[in-house]
N, C-alpha and C positions, 0 to 999 in steps of 0.2 A: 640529581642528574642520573645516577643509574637507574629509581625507581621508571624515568622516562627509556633511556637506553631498553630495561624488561620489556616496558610494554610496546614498542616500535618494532623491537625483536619478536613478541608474540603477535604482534598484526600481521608482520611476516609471513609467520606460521601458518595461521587464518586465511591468509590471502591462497597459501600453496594451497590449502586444503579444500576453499572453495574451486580452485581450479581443477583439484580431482575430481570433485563433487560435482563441477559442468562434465568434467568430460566423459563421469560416468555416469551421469545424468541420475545424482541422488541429490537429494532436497536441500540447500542449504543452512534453513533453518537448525534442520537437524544435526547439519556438521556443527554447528558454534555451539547447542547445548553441550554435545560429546567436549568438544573443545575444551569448554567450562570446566568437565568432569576429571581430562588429563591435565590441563593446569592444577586443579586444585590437587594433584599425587603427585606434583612435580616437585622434588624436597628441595629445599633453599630458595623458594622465589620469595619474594618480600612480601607482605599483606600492604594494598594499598586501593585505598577506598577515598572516593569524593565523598564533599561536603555532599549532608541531602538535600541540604536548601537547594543545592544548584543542579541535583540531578535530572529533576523534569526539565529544567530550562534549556540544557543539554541536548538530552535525548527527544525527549518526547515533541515540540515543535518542526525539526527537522523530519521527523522519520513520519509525522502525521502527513505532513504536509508533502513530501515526496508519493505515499499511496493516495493521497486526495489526489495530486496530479496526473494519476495514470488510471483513475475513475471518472468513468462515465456517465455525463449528468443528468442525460436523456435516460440510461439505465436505470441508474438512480432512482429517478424521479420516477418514470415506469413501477416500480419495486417499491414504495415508498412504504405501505403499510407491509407486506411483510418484514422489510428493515425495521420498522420501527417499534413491532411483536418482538421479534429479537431481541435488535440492542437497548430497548428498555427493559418491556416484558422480563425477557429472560435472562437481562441482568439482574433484577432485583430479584427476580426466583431462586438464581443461583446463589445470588449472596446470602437470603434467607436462609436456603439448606444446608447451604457449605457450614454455616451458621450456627444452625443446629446440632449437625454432627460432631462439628470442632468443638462445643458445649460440652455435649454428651461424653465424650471420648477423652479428652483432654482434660485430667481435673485442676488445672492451670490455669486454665484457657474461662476468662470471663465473657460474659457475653457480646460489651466492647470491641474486645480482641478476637474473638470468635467474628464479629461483621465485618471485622478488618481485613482475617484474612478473605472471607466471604467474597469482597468487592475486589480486593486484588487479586484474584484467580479468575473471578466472575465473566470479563470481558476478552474472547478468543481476538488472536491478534492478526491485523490487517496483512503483515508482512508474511505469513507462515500461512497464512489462508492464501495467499497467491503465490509462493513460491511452491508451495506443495499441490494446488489444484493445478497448474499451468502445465499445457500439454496432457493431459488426461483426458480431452476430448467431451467434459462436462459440458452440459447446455445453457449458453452464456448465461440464459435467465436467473441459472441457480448460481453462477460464479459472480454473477452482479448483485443479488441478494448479500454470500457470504463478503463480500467485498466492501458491500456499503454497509451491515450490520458491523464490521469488523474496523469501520470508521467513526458509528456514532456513536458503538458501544462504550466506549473507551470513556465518552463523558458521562455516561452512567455509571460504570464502574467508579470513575474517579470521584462523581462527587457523594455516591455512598463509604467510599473510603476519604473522604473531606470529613461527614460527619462521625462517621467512625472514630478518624482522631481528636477531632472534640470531643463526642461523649468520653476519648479515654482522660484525655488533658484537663478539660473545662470540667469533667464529669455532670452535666446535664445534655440531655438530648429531647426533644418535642418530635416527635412525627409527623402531625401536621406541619410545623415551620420547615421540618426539613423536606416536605412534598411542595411547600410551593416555594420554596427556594427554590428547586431542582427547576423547576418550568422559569422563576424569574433567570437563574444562571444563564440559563439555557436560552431561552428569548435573546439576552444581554448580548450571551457569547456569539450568537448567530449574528444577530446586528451587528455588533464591531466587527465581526468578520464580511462582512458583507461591507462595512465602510471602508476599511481597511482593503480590503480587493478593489474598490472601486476606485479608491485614490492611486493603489499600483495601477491600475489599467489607464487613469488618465494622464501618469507620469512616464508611463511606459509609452504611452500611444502619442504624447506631445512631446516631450524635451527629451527622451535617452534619443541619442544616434551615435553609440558607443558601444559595442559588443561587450567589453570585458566591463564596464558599469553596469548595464543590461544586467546579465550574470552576477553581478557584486549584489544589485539590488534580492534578486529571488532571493538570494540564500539569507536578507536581514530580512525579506518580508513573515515567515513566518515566525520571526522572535518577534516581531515589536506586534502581528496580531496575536500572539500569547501572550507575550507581556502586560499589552495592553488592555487585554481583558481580563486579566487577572488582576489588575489595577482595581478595575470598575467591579470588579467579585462579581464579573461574568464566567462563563465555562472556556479557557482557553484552550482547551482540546477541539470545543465546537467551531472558536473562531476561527482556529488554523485551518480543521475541516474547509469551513467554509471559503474558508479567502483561497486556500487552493481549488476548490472545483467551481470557484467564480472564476477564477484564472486561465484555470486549465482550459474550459471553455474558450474562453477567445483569445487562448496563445496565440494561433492561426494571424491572427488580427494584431498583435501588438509585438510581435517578435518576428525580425529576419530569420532567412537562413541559416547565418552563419550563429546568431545567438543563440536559435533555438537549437542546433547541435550541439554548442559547446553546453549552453544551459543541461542538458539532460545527460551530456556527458560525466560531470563533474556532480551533478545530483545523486546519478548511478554510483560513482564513485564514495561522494560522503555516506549516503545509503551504507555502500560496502563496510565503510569504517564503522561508523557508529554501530552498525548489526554483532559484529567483531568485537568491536571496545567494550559491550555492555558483555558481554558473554565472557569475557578475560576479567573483567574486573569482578565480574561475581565468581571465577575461578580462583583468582588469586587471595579472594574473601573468606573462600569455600570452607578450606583449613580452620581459620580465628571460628568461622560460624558452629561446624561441626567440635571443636572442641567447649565451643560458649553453651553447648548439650547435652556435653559429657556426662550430666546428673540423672540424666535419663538413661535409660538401657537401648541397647542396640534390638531389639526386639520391638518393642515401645514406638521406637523412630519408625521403625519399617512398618509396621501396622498403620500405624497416622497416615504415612504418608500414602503405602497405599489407600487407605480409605478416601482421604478428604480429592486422591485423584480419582476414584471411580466413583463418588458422587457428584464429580466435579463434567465426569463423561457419561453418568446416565441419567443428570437431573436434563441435559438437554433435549434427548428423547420423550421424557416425562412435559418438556412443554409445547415441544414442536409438534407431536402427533396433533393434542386438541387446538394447537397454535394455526394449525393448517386445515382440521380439518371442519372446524365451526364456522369461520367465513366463509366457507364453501357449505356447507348446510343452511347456514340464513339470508345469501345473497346467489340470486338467479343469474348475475352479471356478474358476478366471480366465475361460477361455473361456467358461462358459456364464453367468458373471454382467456381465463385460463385454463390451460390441459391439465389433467393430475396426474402426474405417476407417482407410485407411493414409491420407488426407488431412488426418486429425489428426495424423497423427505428422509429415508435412510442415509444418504448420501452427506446430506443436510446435517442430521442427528449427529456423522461422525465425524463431521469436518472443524469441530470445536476445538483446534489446536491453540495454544496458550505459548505468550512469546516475550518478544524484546519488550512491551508495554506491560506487563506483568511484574518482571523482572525489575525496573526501574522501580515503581510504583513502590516493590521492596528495597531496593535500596534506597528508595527517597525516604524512608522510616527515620521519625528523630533517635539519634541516638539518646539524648537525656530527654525524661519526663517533666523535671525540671532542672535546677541547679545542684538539687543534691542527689536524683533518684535516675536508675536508670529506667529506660523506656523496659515495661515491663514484656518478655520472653520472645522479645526483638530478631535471636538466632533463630529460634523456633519456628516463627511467621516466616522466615527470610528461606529457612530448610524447606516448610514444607511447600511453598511457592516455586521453591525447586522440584520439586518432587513433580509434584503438578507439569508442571513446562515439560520436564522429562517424557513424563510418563504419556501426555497427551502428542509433545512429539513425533516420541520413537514410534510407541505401540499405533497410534493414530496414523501418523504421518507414515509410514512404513507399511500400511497396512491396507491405506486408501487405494492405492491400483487395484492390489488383489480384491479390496472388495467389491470395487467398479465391472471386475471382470467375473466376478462371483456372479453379482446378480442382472449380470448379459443385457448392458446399460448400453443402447448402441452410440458409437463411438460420433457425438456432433464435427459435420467436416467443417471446418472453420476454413480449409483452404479453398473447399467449395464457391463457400461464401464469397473471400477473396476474389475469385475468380469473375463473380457475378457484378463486385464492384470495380474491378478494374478494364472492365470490357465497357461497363456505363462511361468510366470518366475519359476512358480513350475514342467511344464513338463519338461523346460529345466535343472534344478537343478536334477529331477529323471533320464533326460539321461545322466549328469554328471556323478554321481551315478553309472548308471551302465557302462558308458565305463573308468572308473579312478579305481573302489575299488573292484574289480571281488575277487582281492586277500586277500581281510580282513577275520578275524575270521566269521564263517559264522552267529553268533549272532550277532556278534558286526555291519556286514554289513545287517543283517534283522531290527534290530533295527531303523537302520541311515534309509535304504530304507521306512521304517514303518512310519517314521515322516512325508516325505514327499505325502506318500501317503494316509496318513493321512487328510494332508493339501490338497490334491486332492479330497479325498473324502467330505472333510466339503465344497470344492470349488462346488462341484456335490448337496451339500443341503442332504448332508445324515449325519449322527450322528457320534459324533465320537467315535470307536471302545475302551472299556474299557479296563485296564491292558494292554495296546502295547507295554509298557517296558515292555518287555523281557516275557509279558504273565505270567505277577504276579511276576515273580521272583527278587531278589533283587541282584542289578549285584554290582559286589564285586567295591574296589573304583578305580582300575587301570584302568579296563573297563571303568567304568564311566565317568573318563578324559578322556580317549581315544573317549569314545560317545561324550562327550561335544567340545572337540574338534573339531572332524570332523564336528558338527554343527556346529560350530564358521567360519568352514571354506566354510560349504555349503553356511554358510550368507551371505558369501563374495562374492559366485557362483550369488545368486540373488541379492545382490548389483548390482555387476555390469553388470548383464541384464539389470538390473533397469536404470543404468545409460545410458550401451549402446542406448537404447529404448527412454531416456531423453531428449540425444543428439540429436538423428533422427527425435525430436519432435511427436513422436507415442504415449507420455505419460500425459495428460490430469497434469496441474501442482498440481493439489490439491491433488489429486490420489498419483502424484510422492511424493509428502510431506509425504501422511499421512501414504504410504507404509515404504517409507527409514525411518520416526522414529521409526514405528512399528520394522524394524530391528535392530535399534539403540536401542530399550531398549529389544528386545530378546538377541541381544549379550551382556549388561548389563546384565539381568538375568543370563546368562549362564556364566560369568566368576565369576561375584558374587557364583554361585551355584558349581564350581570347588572344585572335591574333594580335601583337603591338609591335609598332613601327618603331626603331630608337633612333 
């Protein structure tokens, strides 16, 4: 009970902290590593550490599956080969080097253990790549890159850290078996996740009519596609992927209003925890870890760990250059469909921040090698894992404005954007208007036409017109349904522009988010506000 009591009290904490951190608009990731750091000098909090078996199932499902939801599939798919240079390519590059060095440098450190930590630092994380790129005014193309590399990498990290701990366990390893394992996982995990999304969509789409079930279901659907493909020794990092940006795609289509608010509500919400719970529990770790060290020198430590982080932040430079710049030297249709600035690939090179999927990954490490032996230099891997997240954080993440403004990146207007798509879905919704309701009362049809021309005119930067119900008058309450109705129904008219336009990939995804909840809680207002007779 008290070990629960610490940790409730330290979410607390987290919680206040991310609230500083909105309001002075510094990165959150970065607040929970720090967090990590003052727990772990906090004297008398107890060491309390999950089981590993159960850490992925925990963490990793929910927190994959919450950034698959708020990606972009038309992005995505757009981006498909530079993602996939990335989060393969240059996961196995990284793991390689990181590999080598931790060989070289550590004379403990066998080559096993050296790919172990290799794969656990290898993959930068999806959650820390969009809280720290967000509002920098980067060009969606290269935020949709690190966003989608920073989802499929994680199944290449993980399953070079699968093999890792068999060669340590099993002590044999084959590289060919484990290259086309990697494509069988991989195929497998994408399939079940792709079944698994398909059967929420046709459960969602037929039988829920229940908000709080709705919602009950999202938060098991990515356990049972992780589960489930880890059943089958598919990639269940891939499946979750997948079955959320299967989802996410035609939320529009299988969720109300009211679900799909609370759904994203309470998603933000677990999000916030889990980002929190894994950063305290590896603080409260931090102590047992640091003293399970003590044989080594404090000199020793700091050198490692600077090292294995600044190989860890200039092997990515070392692949992205030739990553970027050979497909555009042997294909004519690269060049003339993409633009190059090389200050994206700079931007690119520094944006390899390392997070809550790392982190896990260490603490999912078996404690016993077997029944009698411990897992061999277990604190070691788990410190310099730390070090890494730190170091690519703070220095990284702290570092990225300045260097955006360093190299005079000009600032993309995303409100522009904005601007261009809500002028489309309001003209369209006024031509609705007038080729559908010619025949309405001719108040009741100035009024409805009034709203949206309204919303035309605030789209133009001019004021909006005072008294436009009905021009002061007070429309009696049959009217009033009748008005609120037809708005409920023009919502529906720009829903699904919105979505149409979604689909086409015409709609920039943050824009698409921040539009559809904006409609989501006007038709909340609007049935809330329904006149009723009692």
């Amino acid at each position: 009970m008290e070990n629960i009591t610490v940790i409730i009290m330290l979410l607390f904490g987290v919680a206040f902290l991310s609230l500083v951190s909105k309001r002075y608009n510094f990165p959150i990731p970065i607040v929970l590593v720090l967090c990590g750091v003052v727990i772990s000098a906090v004297p008398g909090l107890p060491v309390i550490a999950l089981s590993p078996e159960i850490v992925f199932v925990i963490f990793l499902p929910p927190l994959l599956y919450h950034a698959a939801w708020h990606t972009s599939w038309s992005d995505f798919k757009q981006s498909i080969r530079p993602i996939t240079f990335a989060a393969v390519g240059l996961v196995f590059f990284t793991t390689g080097l990181v590999a080598v060095f931790a060989h070289w440098l550590i004379d403990d450190m066998s080559w096993p253990l050296a790919f172990l930590l290799g794969a656990i630092v290898s993959p930068p994380d999806a959650v820390s790549a969009t809280a720290i790129t967000k509002g920098l005014g980067l060009n969606p193309r290269l935020i949709a890159i690190l966003e989608g590399e920073s989802l499929v990498n994680d199944a290449s990290g993980l399953v070079a850290y699968k093999y890792a701990l068999t060669a340590i366990t099993a002590g044999n390893f084959v590289l060919w078996q484990a290259g086309l394992n990697f494509v069988l996982m991989s195929v497998l995990g994408i399939a079940i996740g792709l079944a698994v999304g398909y059967v929420m969509f046709y459960i969602h789409k037929r039988f829920v009519c229940d908000d709080i079930i709705e919602v009950t279901l999202t938060l098991l659907t990515p356990f049972a596609s992780y589960l489930l493909a880890e059943h089958f020794e598919g990639s269940g990092v891939l499946a979750v992927v997948t079955t959320g940006l299967f989802l996410a795609a035609r939320s529009g289509t299988i969720f109300s209003h009211e679900s799909r608010i609370m759904t994203n509500t309470i998603w933000d919400v677990l999000n916030n925890i889990l980002n929190g719970l894994i950063f305290i529990l590896i603080g409260l770790q931090l102590r047992q870890i640091i003293a399970g060290i003590s044989n080594y020198s404090g000199n020793s430590l700091f050198i490692w760990g600077a090292v294995i982080s600044i190989v860890v932040i200039l092997v990515r430079f070392l692949w992205v250059v030739p990553a970027t710049m050979i497909p555009r030297m042997l294909s004519k249709r690269i060049r003339e469909k993409e633009a190059f600035d090389y200050r994206n690939m700079i931007i690119f090179g520094w944006s390899g921040m390392r997070g809550v999927v790392s982190m896990a990954a260490a603490l999912a490490l078996p404690l016993m090698l077997n029944k009698t032996e411990e897992f061999p230099l277990r604190n070691l891997i788990i410190y310099l894992v730390f070090c890494v997240i730190l170091s690519t954080l703070v220095i990284q993440g702290l570092t990225l404005p300045w260097l955006i403004k360093k190299l005079k990146i000009e600032r993309y207007s995303i409100l522009a954007e904005e601007y261009n798509i809500r002028n489309v879905i309001v003209s369209e919704t006024i031509a609705h208007i007038e080729d559908n309701f010619s025949l309405l009362n001719d108040e009741l049809l100035h009024n409805i036409k009034s709203k949206y021309e309204v919303k035309f005119n605030r789209l133009q930067k001019t004021e909006l017109p005072a008294n436009f119900f009905g021009n002061g008058k007070l429309l009696g309450g049959e009217i009033f349904n009748d008005f609120t109705k037809i708005q409920i129904d023009l919502l529906n008219v720009e829903r699904g522009k919105l979505e149409s336009m979604h689909k086409l990939g015409s709609v920039n995804e943050e824009i698409f988010r921040k539009i559809e909840k904006e409609l989501d809680l006007e038709e909340t207002r609007l049935w809330m506000e329904m006149y009723e007779e009692n």
